[in-house]
ROVODREN-733240 format. One record per residue (C-alpha): z, x, y; residue number from 1; residue in three letters. Coordinates in steps of 0.5 Angstrom, whole numbers, plus 500, padded with zeros to 3 digits. Each point is the difference from the previous one (the first is absolute). Example, Ala and Ser with C-alpha at 12.3 -4.5 7.8 and 13.67 -1.06 7.14 Angstrom:
2
SITE    up   east   north   seq   type
SITE   516    525     491     1    Ala
SITE   498    502     507     2    Ser
//
This chain:
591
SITE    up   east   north   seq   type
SITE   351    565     620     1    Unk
SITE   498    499     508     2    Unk
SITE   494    495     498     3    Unk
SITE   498    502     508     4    Unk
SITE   498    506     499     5    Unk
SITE   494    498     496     6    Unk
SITE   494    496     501     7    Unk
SITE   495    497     495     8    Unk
SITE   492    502     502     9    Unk
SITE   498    492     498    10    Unk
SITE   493    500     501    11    Unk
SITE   497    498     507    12    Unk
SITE   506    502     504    13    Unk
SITE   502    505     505    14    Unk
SITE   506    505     500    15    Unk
SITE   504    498     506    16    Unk
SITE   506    502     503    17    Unk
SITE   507    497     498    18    Unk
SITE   505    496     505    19    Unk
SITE   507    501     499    20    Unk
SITE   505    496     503    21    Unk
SITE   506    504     501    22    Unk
SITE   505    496     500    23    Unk
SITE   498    499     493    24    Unk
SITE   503    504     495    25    Unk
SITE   495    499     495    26    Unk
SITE   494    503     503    27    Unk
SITE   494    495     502    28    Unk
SITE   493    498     496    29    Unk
SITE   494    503     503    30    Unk
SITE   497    496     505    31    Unk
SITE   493    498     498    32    Unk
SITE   506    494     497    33    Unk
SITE   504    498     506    34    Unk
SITE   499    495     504    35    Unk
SITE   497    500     507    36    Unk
SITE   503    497     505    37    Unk
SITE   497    494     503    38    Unk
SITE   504    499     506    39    Unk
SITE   504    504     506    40    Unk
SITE   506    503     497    41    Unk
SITE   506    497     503    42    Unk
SITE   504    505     505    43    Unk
SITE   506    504     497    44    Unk
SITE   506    497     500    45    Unk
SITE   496    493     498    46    Unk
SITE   505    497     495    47    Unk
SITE   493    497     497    48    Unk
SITE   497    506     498    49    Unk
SITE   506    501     494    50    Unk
SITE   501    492     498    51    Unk
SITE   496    495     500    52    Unk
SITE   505    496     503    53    Unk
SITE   500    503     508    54    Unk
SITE   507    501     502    55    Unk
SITE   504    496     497    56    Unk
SITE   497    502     494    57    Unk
SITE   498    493     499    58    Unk
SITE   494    497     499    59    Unk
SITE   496    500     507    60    Unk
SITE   494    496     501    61    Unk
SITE   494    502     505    62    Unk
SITE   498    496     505    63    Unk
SITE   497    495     495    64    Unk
SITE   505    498     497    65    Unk
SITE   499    504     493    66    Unk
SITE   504    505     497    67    Unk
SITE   497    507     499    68    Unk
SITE   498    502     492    69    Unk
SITE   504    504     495    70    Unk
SITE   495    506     499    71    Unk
SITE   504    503     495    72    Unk
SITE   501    507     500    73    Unk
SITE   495    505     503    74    Unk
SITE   495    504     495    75    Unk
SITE   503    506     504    76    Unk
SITE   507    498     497    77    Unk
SITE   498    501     493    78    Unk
SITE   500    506     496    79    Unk
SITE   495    501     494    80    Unk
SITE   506    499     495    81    Unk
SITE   501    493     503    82    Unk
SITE   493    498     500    83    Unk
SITE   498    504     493    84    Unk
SITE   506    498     496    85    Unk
SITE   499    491     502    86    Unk
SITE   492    501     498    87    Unk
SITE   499    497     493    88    Unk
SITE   495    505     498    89    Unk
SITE   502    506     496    90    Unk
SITE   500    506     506    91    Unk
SITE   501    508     498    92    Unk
SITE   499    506     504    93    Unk
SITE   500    506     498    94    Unk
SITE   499    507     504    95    Unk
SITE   497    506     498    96    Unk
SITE   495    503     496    97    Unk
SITE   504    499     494    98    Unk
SITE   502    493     501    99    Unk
SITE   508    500     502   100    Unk
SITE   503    493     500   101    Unk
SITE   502    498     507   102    Unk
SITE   500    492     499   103    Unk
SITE   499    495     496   104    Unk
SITE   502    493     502   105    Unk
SITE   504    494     498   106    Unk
SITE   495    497     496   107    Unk
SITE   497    507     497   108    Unk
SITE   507    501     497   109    Unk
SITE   500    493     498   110    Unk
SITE   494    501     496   111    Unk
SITE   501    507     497   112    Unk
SITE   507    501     501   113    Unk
SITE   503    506     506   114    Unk
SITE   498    507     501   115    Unk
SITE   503    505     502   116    Unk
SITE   497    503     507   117    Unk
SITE   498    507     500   118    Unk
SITE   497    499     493   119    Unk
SITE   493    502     497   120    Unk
SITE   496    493     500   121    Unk
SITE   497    504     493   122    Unk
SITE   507    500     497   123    Unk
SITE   504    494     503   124    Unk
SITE   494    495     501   125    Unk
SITE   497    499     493   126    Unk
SITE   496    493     503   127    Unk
SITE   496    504     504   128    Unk
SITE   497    505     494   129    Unk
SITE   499    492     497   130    Unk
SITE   497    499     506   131    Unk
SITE   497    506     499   132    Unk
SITE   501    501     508   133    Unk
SITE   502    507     501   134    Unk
SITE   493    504     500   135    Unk
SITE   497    494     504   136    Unk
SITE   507    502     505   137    Unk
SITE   497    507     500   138    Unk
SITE   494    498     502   139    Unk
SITE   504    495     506   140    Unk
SITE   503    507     502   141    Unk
SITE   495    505     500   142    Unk
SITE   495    494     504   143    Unk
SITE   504    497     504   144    Unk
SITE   496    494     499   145    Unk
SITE   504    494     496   146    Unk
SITE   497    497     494   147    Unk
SITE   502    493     496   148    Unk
SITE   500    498     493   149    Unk
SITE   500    495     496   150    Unk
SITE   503    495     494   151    Unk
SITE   503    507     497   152    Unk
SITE   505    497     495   153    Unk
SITE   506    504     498   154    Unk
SITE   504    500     493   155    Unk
SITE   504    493     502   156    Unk
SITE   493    497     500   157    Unk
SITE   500    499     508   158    Unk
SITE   494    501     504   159    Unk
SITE   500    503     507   160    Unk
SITE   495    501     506   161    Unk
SITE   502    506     503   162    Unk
SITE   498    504     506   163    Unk
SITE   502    507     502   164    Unk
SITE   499    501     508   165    Unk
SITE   502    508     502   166    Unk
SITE   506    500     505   167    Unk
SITE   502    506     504   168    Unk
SITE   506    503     503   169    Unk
SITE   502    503     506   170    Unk
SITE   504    506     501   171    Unk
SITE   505    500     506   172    Unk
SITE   498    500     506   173    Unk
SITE   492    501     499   174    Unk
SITE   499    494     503   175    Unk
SITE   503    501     506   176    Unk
SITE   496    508     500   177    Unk
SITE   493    496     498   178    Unk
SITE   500    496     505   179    Unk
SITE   503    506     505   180    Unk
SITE   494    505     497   181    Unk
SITE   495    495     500   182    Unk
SITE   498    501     492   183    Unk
SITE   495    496     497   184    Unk
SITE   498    495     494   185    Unk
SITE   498    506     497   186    Unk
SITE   507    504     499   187    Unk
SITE   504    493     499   188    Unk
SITE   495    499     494   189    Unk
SITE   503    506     497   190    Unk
SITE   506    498     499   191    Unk
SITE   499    494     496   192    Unk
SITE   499    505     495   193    Unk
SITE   504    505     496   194    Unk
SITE   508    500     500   195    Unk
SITE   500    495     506   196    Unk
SITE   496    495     496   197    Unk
SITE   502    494     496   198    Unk
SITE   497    493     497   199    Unk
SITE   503    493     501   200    Unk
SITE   499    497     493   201    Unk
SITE   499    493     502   202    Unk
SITE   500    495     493   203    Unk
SITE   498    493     499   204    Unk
SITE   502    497     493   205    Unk
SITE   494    496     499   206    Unk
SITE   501    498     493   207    Unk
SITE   499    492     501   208    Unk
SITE   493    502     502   209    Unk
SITE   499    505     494   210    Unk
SITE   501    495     495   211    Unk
SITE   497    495     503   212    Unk
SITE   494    504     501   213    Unk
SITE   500    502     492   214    Unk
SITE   501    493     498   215    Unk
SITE   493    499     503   216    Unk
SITE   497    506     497   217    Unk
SITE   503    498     494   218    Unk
SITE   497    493     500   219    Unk
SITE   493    503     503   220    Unk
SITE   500    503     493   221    Unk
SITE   502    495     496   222    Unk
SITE   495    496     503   223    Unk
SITE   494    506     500   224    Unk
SITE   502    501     492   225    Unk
SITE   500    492     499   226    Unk
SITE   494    501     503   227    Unk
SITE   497    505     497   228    Unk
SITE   502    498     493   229    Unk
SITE   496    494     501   230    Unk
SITE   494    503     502   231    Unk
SITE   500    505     494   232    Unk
SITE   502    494     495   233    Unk
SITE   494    496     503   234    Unk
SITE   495    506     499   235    Unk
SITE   496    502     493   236    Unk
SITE   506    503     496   237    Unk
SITE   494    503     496   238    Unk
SITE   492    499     502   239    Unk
SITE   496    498     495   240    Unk
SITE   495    505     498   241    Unk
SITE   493    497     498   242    Unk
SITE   495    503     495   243    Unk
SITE   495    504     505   244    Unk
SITE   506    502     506   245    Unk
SITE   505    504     501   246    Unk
SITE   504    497     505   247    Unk
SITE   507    503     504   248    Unk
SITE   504    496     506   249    Unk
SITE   505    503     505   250    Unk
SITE   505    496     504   251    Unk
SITE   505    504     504   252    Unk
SITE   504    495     505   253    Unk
SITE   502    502     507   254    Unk
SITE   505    505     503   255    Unk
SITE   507    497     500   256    Unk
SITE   499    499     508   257    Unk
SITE   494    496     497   258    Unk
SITE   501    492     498   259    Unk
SITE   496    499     493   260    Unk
SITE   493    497     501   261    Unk
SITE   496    495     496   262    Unk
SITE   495    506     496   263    Unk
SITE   498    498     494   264    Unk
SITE   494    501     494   265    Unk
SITE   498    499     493   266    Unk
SITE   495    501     495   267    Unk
SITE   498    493     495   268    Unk
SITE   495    501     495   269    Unk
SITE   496    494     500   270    Unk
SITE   496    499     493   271    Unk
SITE   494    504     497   272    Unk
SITE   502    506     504   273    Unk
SITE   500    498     507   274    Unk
SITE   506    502     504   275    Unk
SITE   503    497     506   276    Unk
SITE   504    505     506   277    Unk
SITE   503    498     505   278    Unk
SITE   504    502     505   279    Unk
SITE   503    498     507   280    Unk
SITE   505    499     505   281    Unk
SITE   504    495     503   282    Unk
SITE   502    500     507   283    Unk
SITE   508    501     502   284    Unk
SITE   506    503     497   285    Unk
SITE   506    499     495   286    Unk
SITE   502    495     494   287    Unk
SITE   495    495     503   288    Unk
SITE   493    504     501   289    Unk
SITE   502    503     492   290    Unk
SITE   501    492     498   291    Unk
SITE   493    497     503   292    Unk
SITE   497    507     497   293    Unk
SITE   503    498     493   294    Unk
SITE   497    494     501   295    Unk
SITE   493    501     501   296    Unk
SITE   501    505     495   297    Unk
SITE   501    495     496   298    Unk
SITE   494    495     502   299    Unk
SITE   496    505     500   300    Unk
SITE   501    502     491   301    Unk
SITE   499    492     500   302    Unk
SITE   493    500     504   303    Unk
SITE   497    506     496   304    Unk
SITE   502    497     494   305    Unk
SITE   494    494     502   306    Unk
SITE   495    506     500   307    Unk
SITE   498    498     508   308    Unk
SITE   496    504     504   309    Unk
SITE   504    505     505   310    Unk
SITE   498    495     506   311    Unk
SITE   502    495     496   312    Unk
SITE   507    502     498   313    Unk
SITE   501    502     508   314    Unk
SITE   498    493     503   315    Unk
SITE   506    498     495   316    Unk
SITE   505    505     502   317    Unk
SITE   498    497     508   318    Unk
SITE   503    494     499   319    Unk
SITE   505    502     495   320    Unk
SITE   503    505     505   321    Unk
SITE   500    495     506   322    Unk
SITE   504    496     495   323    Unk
SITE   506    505     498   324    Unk
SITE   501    501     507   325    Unk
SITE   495    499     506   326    Unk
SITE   504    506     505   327    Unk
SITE   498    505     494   328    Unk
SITE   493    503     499   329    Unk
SITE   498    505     495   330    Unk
SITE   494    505     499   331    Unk
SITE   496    499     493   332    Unk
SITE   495    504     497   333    Unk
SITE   497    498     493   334    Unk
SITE   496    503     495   335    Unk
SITE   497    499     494   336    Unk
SITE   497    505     496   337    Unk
SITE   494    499     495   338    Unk
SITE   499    506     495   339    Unk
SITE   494    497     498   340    Unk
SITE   498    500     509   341    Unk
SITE   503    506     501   342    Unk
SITE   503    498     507   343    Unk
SITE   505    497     504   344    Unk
SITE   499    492     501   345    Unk
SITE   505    499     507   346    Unk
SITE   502    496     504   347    Unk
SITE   505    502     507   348    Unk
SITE   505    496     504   349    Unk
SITE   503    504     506   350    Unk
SITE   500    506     496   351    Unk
SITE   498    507     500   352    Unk
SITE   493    502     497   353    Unk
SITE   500    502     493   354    Unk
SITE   498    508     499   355    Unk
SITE   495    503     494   356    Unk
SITE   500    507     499   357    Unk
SITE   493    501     496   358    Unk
SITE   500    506     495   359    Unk
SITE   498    505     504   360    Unk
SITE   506    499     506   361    Unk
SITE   496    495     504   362    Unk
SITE   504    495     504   363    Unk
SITE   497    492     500   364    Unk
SITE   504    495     504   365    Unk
SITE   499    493     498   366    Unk
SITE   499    497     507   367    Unk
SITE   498    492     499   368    Unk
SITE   501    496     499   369    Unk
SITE   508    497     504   370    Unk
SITE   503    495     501   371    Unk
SITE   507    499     504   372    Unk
SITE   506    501     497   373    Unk
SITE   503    494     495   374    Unk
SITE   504    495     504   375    Unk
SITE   494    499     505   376    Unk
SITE   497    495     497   377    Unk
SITE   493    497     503   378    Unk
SITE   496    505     496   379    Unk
SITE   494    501     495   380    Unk
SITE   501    507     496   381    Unk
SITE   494    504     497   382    Unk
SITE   499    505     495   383    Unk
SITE   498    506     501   384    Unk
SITE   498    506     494   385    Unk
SITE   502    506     501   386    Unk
SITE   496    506     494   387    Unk
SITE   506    503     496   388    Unk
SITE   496    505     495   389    Unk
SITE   503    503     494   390    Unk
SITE   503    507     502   391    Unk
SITE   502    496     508   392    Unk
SITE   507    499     502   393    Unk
SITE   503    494     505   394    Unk
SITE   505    499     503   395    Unk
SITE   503    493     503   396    Unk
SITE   506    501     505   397    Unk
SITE   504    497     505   398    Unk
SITE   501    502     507   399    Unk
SITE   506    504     500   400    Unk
SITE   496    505     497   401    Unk
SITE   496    502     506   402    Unk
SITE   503    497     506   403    Unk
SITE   503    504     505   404    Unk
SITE   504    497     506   405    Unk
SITE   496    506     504   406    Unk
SITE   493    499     497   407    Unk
SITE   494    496     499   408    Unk
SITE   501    496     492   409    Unk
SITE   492    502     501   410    Unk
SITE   503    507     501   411    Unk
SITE   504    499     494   412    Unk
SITE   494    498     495   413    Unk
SITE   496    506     501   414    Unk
SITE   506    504     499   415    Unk
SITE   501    496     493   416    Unk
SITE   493    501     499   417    Unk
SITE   501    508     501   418    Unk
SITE   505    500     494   419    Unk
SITE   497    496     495   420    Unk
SITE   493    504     502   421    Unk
SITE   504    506     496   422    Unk
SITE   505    497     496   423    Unk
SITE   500    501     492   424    Unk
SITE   503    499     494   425    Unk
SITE   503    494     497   426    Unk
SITE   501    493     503   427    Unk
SITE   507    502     502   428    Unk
SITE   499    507     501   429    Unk
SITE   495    497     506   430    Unk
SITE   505    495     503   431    Unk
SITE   505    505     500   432    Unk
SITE   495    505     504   433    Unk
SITE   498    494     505   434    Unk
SITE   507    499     502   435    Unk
SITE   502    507     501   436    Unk
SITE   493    500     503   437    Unk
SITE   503    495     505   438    Unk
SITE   507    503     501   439    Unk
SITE   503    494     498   440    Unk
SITE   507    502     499   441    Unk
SITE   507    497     497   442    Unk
SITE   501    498     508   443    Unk
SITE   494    497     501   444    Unk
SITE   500    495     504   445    Unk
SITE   495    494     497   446    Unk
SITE   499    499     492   447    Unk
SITE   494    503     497   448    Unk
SITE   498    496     494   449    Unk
SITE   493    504     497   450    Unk
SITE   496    497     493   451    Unk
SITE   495    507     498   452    Unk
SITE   495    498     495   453    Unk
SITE   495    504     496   454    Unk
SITE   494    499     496   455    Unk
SITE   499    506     496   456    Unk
SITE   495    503     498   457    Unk
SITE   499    500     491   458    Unk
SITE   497    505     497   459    Unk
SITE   500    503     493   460    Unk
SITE   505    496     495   461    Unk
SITE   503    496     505   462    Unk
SITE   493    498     502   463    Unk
SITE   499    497     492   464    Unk
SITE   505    495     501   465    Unk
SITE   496    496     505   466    Unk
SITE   494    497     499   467    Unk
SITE   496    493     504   468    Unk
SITE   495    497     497   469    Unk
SITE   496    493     500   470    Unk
SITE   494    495     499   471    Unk
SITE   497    495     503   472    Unk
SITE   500    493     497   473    Unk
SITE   493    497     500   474    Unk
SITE   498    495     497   475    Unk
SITE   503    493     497   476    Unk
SITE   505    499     494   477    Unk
SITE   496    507     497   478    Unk
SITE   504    505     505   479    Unk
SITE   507    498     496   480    Unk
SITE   498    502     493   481    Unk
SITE   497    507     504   482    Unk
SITE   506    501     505   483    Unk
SITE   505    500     493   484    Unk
SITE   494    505     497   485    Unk
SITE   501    505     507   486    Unk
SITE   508    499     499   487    Unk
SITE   499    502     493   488    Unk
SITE   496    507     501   489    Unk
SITE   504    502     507   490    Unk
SITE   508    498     497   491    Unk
SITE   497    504     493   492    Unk
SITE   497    507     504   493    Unk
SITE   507    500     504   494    Unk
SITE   504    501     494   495    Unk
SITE   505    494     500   496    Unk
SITE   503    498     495   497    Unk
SITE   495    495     495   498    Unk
SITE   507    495     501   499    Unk
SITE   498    500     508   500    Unk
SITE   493    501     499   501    Unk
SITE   501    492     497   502    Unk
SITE   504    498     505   503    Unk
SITE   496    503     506   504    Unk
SITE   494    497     497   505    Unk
SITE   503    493     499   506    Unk
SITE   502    499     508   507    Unk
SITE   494    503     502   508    Unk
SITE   496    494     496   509    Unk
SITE   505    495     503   510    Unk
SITE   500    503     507   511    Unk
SITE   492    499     500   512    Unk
SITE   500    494     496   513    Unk
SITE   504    497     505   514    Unk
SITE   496    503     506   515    Unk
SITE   493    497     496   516    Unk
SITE   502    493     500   517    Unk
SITE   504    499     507   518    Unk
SITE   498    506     504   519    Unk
SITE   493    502     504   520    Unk
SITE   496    506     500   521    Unk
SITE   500    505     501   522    Unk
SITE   505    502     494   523    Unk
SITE   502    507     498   524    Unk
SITE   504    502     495   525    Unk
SITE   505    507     502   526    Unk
SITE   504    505     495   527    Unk
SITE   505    505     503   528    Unk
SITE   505    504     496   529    Unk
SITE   505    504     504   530    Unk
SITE   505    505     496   531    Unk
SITE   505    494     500   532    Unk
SITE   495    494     499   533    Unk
SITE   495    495     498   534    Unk
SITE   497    497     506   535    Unk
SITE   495    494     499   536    Unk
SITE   497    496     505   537    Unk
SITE   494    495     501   538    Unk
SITE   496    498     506   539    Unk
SITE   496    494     503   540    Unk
SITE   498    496     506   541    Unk
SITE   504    495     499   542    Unk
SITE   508    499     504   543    Unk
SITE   503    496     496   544    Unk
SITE   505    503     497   545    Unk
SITE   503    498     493   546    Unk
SITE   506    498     498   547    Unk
SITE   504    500     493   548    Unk
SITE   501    494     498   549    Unk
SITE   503    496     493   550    Unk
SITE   494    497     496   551    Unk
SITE   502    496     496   552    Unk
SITE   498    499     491   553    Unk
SITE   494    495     501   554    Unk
SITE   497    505     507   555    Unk
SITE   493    505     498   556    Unk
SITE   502    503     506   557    Unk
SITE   505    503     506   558    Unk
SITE   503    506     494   559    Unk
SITE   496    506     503   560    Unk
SITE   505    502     506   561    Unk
SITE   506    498     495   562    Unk
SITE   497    506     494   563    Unk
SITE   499    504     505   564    Unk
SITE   507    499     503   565    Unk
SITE   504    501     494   566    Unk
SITE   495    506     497   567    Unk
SITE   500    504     506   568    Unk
SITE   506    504     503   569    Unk
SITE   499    497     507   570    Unk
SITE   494    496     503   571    Unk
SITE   498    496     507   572    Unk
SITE   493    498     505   573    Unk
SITE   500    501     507   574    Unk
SITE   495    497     505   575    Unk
SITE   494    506     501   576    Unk
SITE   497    502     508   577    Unk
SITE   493    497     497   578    Unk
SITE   503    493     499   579    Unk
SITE   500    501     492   580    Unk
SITE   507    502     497   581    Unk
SITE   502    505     494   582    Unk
SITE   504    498     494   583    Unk
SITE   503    506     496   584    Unk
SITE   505    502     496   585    Unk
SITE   504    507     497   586    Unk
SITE   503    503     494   587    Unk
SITE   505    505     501   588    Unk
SITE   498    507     494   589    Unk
SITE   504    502     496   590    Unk
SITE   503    506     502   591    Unk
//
């Protein structure tokens, strides 16, 4: 196969007329390759136009003294064989519309063995249905235009960037009759086409680059899923369900393109039915913004677990998150419910605003007050209080659910608030509707952690499962025989159990009792009953809160909270926002 008699059309380059040498008996490259001369040619006859060496043939020095340098063999000397067969790259040209075998070179036979020339590339080049190269070579033909694909990997596992370029062939003496005819770019265009055009398959074995490129994505993986599973091992594996919420959470880590961030929330039910929520974010990505997140986490269950106002519990994370790693800073927002209140007691550090949706799908969003996010340190939270009816529904989030790259986060609330404006249904149902509202999808770019919160509204039957009531305790030692008396009548009309009633009877003396000798007016004296339990608890105006102690045989005193501890299913005292405290106590109901 003469090699000359074909060009390749490579991008950016002109067709040109080949030089020939005559006395060469394989005709020249083209010559856009050769050489231009860079000085005048020696007349002929002149010895050192054929040897470097002058007349003699040996080595002939200039008028400075210096030998003149071996170029090598002229570009114009070489056939496209030569040149094609030394290239370490796979070549193959094929010619026609049905891909006939007119080449393949040294390394090409290498790789995938001899074919025969005059052969479909269909029939004998099963690498190229590997590489599923044939209808992309269909393409190069019809267009003219060349195309690269790349990291193809075959049967053997290797993997190659391949670029089909469209090459053309001249009949005999067409160029001489162009040239004499004037003929445009128009008609040699033509004849890049059809049954005079061919494609030069040029293959480069890039397979050290593909498996080094799957090493690192494998260990991206690894490391996302690592990361990944932390997180979700640091998240709630079940919520708590408090007595008056219905409660539902969303986590969906980002896209595979996405690190893993820190998003977190949790629900701790705090005694005498109040419930704490908690959501927040902390700022960065992997394994480490999963670990920093676990231990917040961590540290806010341990300040719940005091009954600290909501700034309080954030003024302790601000040091605590400066601690654990001062380059990482965290969003919080939390909450705690009163059933007893009806709202949400708040505190926010950095984070996006808490949204209520009353009843009759009015939005509110919980403005102020905020503070910097945790880690800022040099910053005295407050709290702030936000109405959470029964029959409303709130929302806590993080920012990956509303901000987008190409909008204002602002614009992103208002969008959430649209959707909460008509979302219904069960807590879960709610998140799942908000998410998809948002479009957040599998391949989102941010994780999205969301908290749905719902305070229903009881009616009928369920309705007679709750009930309040309270007395004030006025007077001096006369208000404890009274506060028995009243326990006595509420416990008896909610139908407990009479061994119950007793017990409900006896922490309440006790609690008022205690109440009456170390605390100040005003008193009261609260019972709650829930479909879970009973909850007792008594208030004053003094702070000091009490503590179970070990009395000794010879004490009149200090066994009140004792009994009481050991009676009741659970019980505790926290510091009230009017400077007194509260002491209850609970009994889980027979179910």
């Amino acid at each position: 196969m003469n090699f000359t008699r074909w060009s390749a059309r490579l991008p950016g380059t002109q067709r040109r007329a080949a030089a020939r040498d005559d006395r060469s008996p394989v005709p020249s490259a083209r010559a856009e390759y050769t050489q231009p001369e860079t000085g005048p040619r020696p007349p002929d006859g002149d010895a050192r136009s054929d040897t470097p060496g002058g007349k003699s043939g040996n080595t002939h020095h200039d008028t400075h003294g210096e030998p003149p340098r071996d170029r090598g063999p002229a570009l114009k000397d070489l056939s496209a064989c030569d040149i094609l067969g030394q290239l370490p790259a796979l070549v193959a040209l094929v010619c026609g519309p049905d891909h006939r075998i007119a080449y393949v070179n040294d390394a090409y036979a290498a790789a995938f063995g001899p074919r025969p020339a005059g052969a479909t590339a269909a029939e004998a080049m099963p690498e190229l249905t590997e590489l599923s190269l044939l209808p992309l070579m269909d393409q190069v033909l019809r267009s003219g235009t060349p195309r690269t694909v790349k990291s193809r990997k075959v049967r053997s596992g290797n993997s190659y960037t391949v670029t089909c370029t469209p090459v053309h062939r001249d009949s005999d003496g067409d160029g001489d009759r162009n040239k004499k005819q004037g003929r445009g770019n128009k008609s040699n265009k033509s004849r890049n086409k059809g049954s005079n055009g061919g494609v030069l398959v040029y293959a480069v074995d890039v397979t050290d680059h593909a498996e080094a490129a799957e090493r690192l994505r494998a260990s991206e993986r690894r490391h996302r899923e690592t990361a990944v599973t932390l997180q979700r091992s640091l998240l709630p594996q079940e919520l708590e369900q408090p007595d008056d919420l219905r409660i539902a959470a969303t986590y969906q880590p980002g896209g595979t393109d996405a690190a893993v961030g820190g998003d977190w929330y949790d629900v701790i039910t705090l005694g005498a039915g109040r419930t704490a929520l908690v959501i927040g974010d902390v700022m960065g990505r992997g394994v480490r913004a999963a670990a920093v997140m676990g231990q917040l986490r961590t540290a806010v269950r341990a300040y719940a677990r005091l009954d600290l106002p909501p700034h309080e519990v954030l003024q302790l994370l601000d040091g605590l998150a400066a601690e654990i790693d001062a380059s990482q800073i965290a969003t919080c927002v939390y909450a705690v419910h009163d059933p007893n209140e009806g709202r949400l007691v708040y505190a926010s550090a950095g984070h996006l605003p808490i949204l209520v949706r009353d009843e009759d799908g009015t939005v509110h969003r919980a403005e102020d007050p905020t503070g910097p996010p945790l880690g800022t340190g040099g910053w005295i939270h407050t709290s702030g209080t936000i109405a959470l009816p029964p029959g409303s529904t709130a929302v806590l989030y993080t920012d990956g659910l509303v901000e987008r790259r190409s909008e204002d986060i602002d614009e992103g609330v208002a969008a959430l608030e649209r959707a909460l404006s008509g979302a219904k249904g069960s807590p879960q149902v709610v998140c799942d509707r908000l998410i998809r509202s948002l479009g957040v999808t599998a391949e989102h770019d941010d994780d999205v952690a969301v908290l749905v919160v719902q305070h229903p509204a009881r009616t009928g039957a369920d309705a007679e499962l709750f009930h309040n009531a309270a007395l004030d305790l006025l007077g001096g030692v006369e208000a404890a025989p009274r506060a028995r008396a009243f326990a006595t009548g509420v416990l008896t009309s909610w139908r407990f159990p009479v061994e119950l009633c007793d017990l409900g009877v006896l922490a309440a003396g006790e609690l008022v009792a205690n109440s009456l000798k170390h605390g100040t007016p005003p008193m009261r004296l609260g019972l709650r009953r829930t479909d879970r339990r009973l909850i007792i608890e008594v208030t004053d105006g003094d702070d000091h809160l009490p503590r179970r102690r070990r009395a000794d045989p010879a004490d009149e005193a200090g066994r009140g909270i004792s009994i009481v501890a050991t009676i009741a299913t659970s019980w505790g005292s926290r510091r009230t926002p009017g400077g007194g405290k509260a002491v209850w106590c609970e009994f889980a109901l027979p179910q």
